[in-house]
Structure formats: C-alpha cells, structure tokens
N, CA, C and O atoms as a CHARMM CRD file, in Angstrom:
* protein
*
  328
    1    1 UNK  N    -25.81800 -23.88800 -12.03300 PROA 1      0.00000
    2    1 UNK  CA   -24.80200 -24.64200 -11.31400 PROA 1      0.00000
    3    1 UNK  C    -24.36500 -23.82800 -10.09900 PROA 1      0.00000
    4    1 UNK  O    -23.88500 -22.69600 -10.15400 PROA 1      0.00000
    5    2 UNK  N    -24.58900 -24.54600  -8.99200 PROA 2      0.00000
    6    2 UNK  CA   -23.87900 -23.64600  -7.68400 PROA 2      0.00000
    7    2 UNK  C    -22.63000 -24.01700  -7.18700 PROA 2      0.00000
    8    2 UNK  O    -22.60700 -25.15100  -6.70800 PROA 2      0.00000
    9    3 UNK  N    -21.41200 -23.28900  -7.15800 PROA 3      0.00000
   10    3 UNK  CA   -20.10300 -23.50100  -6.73900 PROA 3      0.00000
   11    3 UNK  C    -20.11100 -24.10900  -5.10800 PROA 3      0.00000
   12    3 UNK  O    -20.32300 -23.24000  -4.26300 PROA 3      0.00000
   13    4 UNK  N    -19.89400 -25.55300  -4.57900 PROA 4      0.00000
   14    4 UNK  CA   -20.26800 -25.66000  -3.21900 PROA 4      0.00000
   15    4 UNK  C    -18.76100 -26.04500  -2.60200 PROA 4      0.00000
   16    4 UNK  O    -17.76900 -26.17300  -3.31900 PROA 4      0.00000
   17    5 UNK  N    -18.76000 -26.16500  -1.52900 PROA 5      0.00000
   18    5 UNK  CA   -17.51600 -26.47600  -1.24900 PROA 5      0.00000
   19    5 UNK  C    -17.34600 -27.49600  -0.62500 PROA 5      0.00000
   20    5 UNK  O    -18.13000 -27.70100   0.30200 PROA 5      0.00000
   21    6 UNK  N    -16.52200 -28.26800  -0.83300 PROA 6      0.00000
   22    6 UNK  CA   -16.26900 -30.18700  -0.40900 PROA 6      0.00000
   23    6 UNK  C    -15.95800 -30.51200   1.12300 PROA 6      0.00000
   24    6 UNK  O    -16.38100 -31.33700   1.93300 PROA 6      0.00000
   25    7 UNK  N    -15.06500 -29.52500   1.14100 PROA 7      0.00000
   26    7 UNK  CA   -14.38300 -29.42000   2.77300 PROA 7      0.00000
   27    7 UNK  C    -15.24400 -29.66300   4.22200 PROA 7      0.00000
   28    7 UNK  O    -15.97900 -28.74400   4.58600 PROA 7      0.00000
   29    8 UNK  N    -15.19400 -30.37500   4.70000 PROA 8      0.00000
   30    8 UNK  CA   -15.73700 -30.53700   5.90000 PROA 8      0.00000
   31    8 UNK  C    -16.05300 -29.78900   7.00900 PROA 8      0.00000
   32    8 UNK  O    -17.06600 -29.80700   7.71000 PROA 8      0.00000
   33    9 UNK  N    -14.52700 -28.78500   7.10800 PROA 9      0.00000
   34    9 UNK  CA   -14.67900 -28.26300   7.83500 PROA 9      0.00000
   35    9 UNK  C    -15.49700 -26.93200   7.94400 PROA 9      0.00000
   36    9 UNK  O    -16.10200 -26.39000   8.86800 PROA 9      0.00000
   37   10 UNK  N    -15.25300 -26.59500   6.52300 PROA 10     0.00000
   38   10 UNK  CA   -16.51400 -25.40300   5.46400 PROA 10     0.00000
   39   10 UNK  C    -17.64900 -25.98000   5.45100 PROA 10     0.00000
   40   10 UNK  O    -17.95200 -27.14200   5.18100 PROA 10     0.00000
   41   11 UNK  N    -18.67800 -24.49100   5.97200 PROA 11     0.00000
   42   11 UNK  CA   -20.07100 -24.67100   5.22300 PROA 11     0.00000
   43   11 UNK  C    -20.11500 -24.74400   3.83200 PROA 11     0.00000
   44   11 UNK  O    -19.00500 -24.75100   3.29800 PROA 11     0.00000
   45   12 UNK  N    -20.96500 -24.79400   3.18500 PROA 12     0.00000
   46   12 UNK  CA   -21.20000 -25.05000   1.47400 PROA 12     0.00000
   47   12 UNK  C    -21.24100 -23.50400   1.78600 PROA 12     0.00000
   48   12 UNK  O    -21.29800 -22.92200   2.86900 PROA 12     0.00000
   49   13 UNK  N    -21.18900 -22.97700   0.36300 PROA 13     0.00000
   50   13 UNK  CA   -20.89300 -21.68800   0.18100 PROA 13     0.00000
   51   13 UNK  C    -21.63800 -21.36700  -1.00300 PROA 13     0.00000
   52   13 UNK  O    -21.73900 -22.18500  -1.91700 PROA 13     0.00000
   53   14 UNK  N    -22.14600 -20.27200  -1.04400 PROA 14     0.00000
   54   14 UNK  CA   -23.10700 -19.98200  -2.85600 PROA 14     0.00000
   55   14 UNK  C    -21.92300 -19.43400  -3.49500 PROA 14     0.00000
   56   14 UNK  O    -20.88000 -18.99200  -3.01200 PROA 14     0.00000
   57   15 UNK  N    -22.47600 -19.61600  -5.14300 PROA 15     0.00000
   58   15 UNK  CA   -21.85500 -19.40400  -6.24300 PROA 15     0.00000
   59   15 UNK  C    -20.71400 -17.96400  -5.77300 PROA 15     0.00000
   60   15 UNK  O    -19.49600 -17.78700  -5.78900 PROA 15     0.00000
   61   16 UNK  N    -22.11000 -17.02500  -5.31800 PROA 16     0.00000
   62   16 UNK  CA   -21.73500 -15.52100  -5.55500 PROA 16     0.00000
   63   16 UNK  C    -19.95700 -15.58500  -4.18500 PROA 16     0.00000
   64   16 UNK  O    -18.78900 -15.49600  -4.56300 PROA 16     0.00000
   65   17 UNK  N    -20.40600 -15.74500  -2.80700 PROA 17     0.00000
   66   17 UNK  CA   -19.55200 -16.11000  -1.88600 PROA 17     0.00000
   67   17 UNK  C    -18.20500 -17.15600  -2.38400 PROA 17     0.00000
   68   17 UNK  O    -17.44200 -17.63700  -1.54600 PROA 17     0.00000
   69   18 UNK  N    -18.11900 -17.30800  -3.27000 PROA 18     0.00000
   70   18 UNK  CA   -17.15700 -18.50100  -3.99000 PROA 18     0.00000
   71   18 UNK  C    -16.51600 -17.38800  -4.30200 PROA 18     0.00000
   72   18 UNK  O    -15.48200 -17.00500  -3.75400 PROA 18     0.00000
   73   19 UNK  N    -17.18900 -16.74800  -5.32100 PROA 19     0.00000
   74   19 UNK  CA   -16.72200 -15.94300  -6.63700 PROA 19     0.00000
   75   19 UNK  C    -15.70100 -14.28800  -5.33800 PROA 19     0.00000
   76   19 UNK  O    -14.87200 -13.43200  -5.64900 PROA 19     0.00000
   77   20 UNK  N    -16.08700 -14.46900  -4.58700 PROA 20     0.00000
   78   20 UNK  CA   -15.51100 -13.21000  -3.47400 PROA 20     0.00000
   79   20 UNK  C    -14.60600 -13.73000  -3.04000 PROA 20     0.00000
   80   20 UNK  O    -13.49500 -13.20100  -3.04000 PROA 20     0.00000
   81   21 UNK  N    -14.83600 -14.85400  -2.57800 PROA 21     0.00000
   82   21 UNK  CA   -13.51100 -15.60600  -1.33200 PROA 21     0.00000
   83   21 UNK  C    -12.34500 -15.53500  -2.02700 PROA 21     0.00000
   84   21 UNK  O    -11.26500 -15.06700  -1.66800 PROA 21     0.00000
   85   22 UNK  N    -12.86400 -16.36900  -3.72500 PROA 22     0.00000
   86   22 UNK  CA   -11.65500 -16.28400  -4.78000 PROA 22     0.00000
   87   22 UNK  C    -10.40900 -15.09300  -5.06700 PROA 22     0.00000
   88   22 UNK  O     -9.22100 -15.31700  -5.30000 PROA 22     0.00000
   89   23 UNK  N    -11.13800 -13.70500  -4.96100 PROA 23     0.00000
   90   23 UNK  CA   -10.66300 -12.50200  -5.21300 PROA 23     0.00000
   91   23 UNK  C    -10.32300 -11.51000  -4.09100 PROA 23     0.00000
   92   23 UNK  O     -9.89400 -10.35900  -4.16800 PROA 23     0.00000
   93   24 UNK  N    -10.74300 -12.53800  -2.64900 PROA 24     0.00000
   94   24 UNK  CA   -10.24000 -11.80400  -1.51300 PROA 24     0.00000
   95   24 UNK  C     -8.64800 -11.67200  -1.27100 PROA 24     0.00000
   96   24 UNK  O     -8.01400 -12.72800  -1.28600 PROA 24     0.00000
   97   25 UNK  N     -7.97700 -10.51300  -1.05800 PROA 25     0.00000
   98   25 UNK  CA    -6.71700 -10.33500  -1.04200 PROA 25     0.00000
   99   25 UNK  C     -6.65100  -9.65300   0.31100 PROA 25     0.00000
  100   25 UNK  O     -6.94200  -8.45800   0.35700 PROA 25     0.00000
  101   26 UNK  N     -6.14400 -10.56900   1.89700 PROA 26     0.00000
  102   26 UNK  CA    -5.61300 -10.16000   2.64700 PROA 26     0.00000
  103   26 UNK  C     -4.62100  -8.56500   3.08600 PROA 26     0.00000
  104   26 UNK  O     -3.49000  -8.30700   2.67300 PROA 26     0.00000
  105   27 UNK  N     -5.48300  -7.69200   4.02600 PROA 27     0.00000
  106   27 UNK  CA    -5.12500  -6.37700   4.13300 PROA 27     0.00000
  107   27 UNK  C     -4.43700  -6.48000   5.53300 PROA 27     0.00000
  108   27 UNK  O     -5.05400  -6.94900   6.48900 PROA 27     0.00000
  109   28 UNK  N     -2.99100  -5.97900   5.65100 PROA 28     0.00000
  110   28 UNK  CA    -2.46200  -6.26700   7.05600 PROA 28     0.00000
  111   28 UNK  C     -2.60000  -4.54000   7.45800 PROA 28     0.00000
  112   28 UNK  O     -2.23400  -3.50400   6.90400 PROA 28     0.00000
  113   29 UNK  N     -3.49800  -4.94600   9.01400 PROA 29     0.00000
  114   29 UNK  CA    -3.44300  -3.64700   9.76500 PROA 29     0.00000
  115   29 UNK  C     -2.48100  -3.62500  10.35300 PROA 29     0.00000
  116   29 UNK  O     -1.91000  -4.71500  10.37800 PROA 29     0.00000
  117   30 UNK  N     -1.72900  -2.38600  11.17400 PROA 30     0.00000
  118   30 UNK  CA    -0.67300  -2.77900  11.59200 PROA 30     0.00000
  119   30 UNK  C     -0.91600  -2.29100  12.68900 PROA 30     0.00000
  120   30 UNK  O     -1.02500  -1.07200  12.55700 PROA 30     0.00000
  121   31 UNK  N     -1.09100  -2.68000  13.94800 PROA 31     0.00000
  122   31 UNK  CA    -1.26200  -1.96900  15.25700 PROA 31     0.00000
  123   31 UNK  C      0.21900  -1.30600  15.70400 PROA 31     0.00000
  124   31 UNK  O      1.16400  -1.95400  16.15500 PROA 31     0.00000
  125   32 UNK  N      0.20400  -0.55200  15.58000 PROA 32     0.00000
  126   32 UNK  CA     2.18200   0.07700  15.88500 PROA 32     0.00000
  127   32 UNK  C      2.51600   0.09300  17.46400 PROA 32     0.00000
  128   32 UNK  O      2.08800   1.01600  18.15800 PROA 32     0.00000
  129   33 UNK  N      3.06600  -0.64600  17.85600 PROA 33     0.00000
  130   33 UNK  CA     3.64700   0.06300  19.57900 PROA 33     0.00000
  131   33 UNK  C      5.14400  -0.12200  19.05900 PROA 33     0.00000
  132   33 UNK  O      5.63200  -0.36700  17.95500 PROA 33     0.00000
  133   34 UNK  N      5.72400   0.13000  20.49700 PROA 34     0.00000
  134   34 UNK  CA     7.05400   0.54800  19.97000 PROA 34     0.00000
  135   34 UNK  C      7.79500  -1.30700  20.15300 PROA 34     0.00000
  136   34 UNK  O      9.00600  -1.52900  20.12700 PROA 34     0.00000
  137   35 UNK  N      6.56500  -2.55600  20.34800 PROA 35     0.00000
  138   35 UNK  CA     7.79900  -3.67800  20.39400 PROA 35     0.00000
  139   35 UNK  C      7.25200  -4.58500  18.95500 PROA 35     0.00000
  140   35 UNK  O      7.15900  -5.81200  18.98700 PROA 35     0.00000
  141   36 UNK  N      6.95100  -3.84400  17.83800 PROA 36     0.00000
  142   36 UNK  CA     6.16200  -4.30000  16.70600 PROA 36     0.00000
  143   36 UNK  C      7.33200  -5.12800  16.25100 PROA 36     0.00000
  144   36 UNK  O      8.46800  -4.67600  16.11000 PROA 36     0.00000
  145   37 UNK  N      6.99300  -6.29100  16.04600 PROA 37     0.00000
  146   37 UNK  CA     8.24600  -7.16600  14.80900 PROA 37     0.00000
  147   37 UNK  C      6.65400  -7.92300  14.13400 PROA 37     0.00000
  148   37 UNK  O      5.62700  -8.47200  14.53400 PROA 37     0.00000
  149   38 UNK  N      7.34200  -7.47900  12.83800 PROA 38     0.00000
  150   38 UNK  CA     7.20600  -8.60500  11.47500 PROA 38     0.00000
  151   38 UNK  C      7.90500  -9.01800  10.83500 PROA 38     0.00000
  152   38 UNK  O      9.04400  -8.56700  10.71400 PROA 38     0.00000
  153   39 UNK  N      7.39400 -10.15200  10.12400 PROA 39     0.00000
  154   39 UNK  CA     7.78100 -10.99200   9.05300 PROA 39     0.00000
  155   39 UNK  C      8.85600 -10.48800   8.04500 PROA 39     0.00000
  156   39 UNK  O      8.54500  -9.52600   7.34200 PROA 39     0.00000
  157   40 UNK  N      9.62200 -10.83300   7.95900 PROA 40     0.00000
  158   40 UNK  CA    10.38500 -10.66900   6.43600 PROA 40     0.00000
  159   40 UNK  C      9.76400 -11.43300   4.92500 PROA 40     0.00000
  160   40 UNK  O      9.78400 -12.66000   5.02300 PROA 40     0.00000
  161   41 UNK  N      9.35000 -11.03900   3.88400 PROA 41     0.00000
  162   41 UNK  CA     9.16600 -11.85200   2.63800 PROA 41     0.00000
  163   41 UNK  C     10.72400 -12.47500   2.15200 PROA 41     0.00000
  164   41 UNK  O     11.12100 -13.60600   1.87200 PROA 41     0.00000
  165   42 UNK  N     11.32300 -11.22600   2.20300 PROA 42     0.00000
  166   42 UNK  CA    12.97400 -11.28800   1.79600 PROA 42     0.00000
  167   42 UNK  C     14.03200 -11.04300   2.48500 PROA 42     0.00000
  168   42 UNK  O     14.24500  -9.89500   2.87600 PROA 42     0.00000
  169   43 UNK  N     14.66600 -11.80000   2.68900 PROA 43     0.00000
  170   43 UNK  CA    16.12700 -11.02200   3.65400 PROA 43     0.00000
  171   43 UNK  C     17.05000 -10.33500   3.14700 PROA 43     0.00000
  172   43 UNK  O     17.66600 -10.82200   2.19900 PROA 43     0.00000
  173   44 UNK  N     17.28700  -9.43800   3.48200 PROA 44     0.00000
  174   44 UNK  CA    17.99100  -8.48900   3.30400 PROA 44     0.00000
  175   44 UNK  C     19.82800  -9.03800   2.84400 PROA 44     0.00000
  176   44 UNK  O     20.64900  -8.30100   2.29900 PROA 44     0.00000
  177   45 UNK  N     20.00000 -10.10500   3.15100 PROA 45     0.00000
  178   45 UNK  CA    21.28600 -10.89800   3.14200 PROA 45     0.00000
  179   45 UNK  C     21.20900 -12.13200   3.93300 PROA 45     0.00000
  180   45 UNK  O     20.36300 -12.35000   4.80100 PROA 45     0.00000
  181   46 UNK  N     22.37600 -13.11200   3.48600 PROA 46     0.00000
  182   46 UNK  CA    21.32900 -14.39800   4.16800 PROA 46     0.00000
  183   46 UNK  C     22.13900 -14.57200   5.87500 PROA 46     0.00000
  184   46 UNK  O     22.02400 -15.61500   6.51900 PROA 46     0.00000
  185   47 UNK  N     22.65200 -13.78000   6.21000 PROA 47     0.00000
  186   47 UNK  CA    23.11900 -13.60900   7.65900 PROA 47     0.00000
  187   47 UNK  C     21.54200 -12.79200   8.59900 PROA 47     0.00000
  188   47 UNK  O     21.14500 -12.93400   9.75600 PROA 47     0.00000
  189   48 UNK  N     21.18600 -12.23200   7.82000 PROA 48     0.00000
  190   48 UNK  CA    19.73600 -11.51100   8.84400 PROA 48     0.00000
  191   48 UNK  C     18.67200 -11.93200   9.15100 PROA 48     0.00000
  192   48 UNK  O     18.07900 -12.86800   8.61500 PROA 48     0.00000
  193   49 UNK  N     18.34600 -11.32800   9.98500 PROA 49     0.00000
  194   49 UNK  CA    17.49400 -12.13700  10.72500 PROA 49     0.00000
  195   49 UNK  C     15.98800 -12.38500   9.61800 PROA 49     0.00000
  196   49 UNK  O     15.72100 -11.76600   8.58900 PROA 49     0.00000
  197   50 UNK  N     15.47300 -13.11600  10.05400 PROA 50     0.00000
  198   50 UNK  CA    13.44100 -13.04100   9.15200 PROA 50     0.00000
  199   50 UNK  C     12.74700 -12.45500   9.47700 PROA 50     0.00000
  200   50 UNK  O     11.58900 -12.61600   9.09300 PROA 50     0.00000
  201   51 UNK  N     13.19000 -11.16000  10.62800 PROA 51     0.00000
  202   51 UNK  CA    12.19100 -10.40100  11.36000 PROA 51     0.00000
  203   51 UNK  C     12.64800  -8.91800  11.36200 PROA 51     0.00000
  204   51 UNK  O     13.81200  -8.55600  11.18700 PROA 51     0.00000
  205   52 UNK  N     11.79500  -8.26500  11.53800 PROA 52     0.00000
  206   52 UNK  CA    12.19700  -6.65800  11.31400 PROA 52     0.00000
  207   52 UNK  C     11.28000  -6.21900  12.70200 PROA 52     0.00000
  208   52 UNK  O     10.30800  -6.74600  13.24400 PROA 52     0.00000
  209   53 UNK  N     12.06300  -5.02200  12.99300 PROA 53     0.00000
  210   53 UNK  CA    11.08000  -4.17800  14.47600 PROA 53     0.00000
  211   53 UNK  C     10.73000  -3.08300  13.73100 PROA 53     0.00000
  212   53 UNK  O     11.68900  -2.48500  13.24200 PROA 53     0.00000
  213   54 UNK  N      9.86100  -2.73200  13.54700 PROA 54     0.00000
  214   54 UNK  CA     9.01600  -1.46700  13.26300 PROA 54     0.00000
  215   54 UNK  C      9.28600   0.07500  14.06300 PROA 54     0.00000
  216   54 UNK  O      8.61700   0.40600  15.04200 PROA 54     0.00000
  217   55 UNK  N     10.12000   0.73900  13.60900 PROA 55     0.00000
  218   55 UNK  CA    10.86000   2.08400  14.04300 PROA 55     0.00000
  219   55 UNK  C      9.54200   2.97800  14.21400 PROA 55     0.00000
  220   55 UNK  O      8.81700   3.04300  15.20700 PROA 55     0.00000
  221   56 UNK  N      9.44200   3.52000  13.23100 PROA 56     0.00000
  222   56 UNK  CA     8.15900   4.66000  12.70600 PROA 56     0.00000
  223   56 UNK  C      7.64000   4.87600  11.37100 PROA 56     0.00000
  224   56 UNK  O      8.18400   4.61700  10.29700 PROA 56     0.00000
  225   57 UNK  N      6.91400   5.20600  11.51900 PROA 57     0.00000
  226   57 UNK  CA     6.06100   4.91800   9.64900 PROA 57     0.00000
  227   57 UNK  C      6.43500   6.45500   9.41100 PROA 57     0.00000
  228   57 UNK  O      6.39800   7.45300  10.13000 PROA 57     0.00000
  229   58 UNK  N      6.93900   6.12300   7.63200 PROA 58     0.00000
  230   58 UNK  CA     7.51500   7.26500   6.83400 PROA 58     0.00000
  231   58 UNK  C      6.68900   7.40800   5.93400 PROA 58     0.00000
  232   58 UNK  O      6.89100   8.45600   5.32100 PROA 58     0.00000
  233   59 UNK  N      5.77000   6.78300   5.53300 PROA 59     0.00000
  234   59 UNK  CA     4.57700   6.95500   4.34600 PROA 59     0.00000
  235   59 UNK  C      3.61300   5.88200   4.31200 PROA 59     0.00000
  236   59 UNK  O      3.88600   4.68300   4.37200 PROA 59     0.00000
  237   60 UNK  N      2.40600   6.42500   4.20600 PROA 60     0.00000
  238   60 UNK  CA     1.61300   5.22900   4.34400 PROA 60     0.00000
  239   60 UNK  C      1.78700   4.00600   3.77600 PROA 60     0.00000
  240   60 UNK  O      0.90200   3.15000   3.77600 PROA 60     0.00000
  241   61 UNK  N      2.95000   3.84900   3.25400 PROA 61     0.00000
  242   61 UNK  CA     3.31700   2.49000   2.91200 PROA 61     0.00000
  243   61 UNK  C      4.55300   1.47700   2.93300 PROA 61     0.00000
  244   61 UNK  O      4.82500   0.30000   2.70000 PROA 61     0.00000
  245   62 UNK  N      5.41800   3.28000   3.57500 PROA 62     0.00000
  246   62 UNK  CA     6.40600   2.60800   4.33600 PROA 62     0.00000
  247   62 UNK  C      6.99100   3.06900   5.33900 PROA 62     0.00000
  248   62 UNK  O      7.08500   4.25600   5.65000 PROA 62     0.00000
  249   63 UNK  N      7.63300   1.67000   6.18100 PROA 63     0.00000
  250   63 UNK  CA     8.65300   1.97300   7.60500 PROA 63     0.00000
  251   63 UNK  C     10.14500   2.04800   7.69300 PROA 63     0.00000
  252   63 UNK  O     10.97400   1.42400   7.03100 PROA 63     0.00000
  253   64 UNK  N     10.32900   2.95400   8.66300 PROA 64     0.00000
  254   64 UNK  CA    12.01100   2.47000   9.04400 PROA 64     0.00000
  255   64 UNK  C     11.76800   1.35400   9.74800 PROA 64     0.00000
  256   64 UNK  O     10.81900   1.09300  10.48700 PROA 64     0.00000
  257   65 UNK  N     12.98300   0.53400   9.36800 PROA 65     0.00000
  258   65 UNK  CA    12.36400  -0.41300  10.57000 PROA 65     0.00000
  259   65 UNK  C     14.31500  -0.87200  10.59200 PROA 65     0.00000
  260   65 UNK  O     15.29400  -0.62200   9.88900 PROA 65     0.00000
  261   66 UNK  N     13.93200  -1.87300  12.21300 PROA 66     0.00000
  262   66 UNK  CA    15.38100  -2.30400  12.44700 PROA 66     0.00000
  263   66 UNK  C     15.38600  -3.91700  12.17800 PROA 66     0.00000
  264   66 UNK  O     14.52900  -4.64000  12.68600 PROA 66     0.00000
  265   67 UNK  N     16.80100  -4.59900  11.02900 PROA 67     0.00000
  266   67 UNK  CA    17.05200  -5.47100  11.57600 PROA 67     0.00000
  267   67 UNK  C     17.91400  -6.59600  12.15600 PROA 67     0.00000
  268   67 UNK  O     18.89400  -6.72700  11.42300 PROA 67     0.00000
  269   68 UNK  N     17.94100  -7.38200  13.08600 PROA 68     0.00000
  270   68 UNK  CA    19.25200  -7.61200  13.56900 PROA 68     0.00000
  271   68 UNK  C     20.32200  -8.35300  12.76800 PROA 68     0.00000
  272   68 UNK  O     19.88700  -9.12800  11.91600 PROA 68     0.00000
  273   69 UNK  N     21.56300  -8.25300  12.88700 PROA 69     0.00000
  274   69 UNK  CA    22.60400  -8.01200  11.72000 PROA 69     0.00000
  275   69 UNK  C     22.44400  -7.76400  10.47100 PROA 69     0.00000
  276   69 UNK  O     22.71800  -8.53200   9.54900 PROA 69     0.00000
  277   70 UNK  N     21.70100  -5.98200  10.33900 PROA 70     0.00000
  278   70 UNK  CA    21.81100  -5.94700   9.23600 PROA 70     0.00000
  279   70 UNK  C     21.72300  -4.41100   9.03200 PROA 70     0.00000
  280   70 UNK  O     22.05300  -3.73500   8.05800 PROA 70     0.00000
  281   71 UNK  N     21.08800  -3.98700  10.43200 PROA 71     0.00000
  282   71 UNK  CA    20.87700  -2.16400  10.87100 PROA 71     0.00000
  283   71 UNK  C     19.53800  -1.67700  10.20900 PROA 71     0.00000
  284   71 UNK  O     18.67200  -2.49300   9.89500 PROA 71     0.00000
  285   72 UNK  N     19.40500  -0.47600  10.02700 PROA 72     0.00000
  286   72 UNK  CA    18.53800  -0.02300   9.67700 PROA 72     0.00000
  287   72 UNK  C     17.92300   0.25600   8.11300 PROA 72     0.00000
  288   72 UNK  O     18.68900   0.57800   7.20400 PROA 72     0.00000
  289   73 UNK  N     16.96600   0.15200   7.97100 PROA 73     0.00000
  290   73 UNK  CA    16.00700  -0.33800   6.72300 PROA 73     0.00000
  291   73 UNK  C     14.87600   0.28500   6.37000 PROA 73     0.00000
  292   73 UNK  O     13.96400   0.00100   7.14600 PROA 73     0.00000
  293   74 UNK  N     14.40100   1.40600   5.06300 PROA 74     0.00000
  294   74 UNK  CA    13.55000   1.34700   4.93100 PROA 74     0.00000
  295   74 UNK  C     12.33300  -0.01900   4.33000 PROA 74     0.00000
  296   74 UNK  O     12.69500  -0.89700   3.54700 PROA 74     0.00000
  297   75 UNK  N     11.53700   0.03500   4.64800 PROA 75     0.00000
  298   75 UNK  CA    10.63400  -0.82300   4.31300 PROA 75     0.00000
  299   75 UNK  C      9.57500  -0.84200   3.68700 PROA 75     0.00000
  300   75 UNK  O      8.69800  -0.07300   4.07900 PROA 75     0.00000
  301   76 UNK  N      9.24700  -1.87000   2.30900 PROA 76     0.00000
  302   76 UNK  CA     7.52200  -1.39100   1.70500 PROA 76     0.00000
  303   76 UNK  C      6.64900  -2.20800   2.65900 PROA 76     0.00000
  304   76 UNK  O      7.11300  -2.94600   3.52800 PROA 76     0.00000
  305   77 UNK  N      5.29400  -2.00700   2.41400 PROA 77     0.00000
  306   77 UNK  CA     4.54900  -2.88600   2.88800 PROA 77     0.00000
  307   77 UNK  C      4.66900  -3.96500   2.57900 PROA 77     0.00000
  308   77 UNK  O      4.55300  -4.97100   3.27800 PROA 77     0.00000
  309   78 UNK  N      5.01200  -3.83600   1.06300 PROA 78     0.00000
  310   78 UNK  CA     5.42800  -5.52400   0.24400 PROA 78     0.00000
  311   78 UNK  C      6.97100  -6.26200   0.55600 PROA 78     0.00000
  312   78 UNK  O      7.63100  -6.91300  -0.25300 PROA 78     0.00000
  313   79 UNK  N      7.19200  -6.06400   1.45700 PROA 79     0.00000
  314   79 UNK  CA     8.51400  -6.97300   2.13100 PROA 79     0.00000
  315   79 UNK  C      8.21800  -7.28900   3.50300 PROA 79     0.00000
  316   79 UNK  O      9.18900  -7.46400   4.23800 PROA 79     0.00000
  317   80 UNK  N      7.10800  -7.39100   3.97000 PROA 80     0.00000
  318   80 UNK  CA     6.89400  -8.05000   5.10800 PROA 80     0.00000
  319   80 UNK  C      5.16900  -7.84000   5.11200 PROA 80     0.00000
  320   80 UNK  O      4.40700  -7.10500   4.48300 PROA 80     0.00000
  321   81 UNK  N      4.94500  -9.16100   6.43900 PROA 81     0.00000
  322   81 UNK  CA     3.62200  -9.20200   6.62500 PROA 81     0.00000
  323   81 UNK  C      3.56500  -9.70400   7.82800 PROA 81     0.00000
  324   81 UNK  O      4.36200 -10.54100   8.25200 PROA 81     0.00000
  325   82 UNK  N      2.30100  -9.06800   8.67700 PROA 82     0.00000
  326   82 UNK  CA     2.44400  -9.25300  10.21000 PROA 82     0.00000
  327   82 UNK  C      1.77600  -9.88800  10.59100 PROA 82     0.00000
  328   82 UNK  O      1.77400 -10.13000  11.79800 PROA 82     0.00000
C-alpha cells in the first residue's frame, strides 16, 4: 500500500516521504540584528504586547528580550517563534 496524497496542490508523495513529513518538526533559525521581533506563544499579561524584540542571546536557548508594556524578559525558545 503506498501512502499518496489527495491534495491538488501536492505532488503524490511515497509511503517513506509521508512517513518523514509526518515527524517533521519545524527548527526556527534566528537571524539576530539588533531590529529582531518575534512572535509571542504566551503573553506575559493580557495588557502586552504579542511581540518581543530580541536584546541578546544568553544561552543557546535563551534571550533577553524586550516587551512593550511589560519591560524586560528572559526568554525560552519555547515562548516564541519567528
């Protein structure tokens, strides 16, 4: 049996390429300059903003970052996505 895919706008896809796409988990690079804003997952309080500016990276997995009405923030990778 080959896993194909219905979608129109998709080529058909083999079993094995199914079985990858399924288990692909999105990796955010982060290009850093100093006017970086991302995403919020969570707000910090519901007065703040959904966006954070990217200060400087404190560990490879996390930032200070700024956000507006709410000041300064460390950050995981897992509370925002860019």
């Amino acid at each position: 049996m080959s896993l194909q895919t219905t979608n129109p706008v998709c080529p058909p896809t083999s079993a094995l390429e199914g079985a990858i796409a399924s288990g692909w988990k999105p990796v955010c690079h982060i290009t850093y300059t100093r006017d970086t804003w991302v995403k919020l997952l969570q707000l910090p309080s519901e007065y703040a903003f959904d966006e954070a500016k990217l200060l400087c990276q404190e560990s490879p997995d996390s930032w200070n970052a700024w956000i507006p009405d709410c000041g300064e923030v460390v950050l995981q990778r897992s509370h925002f996505y860019c």
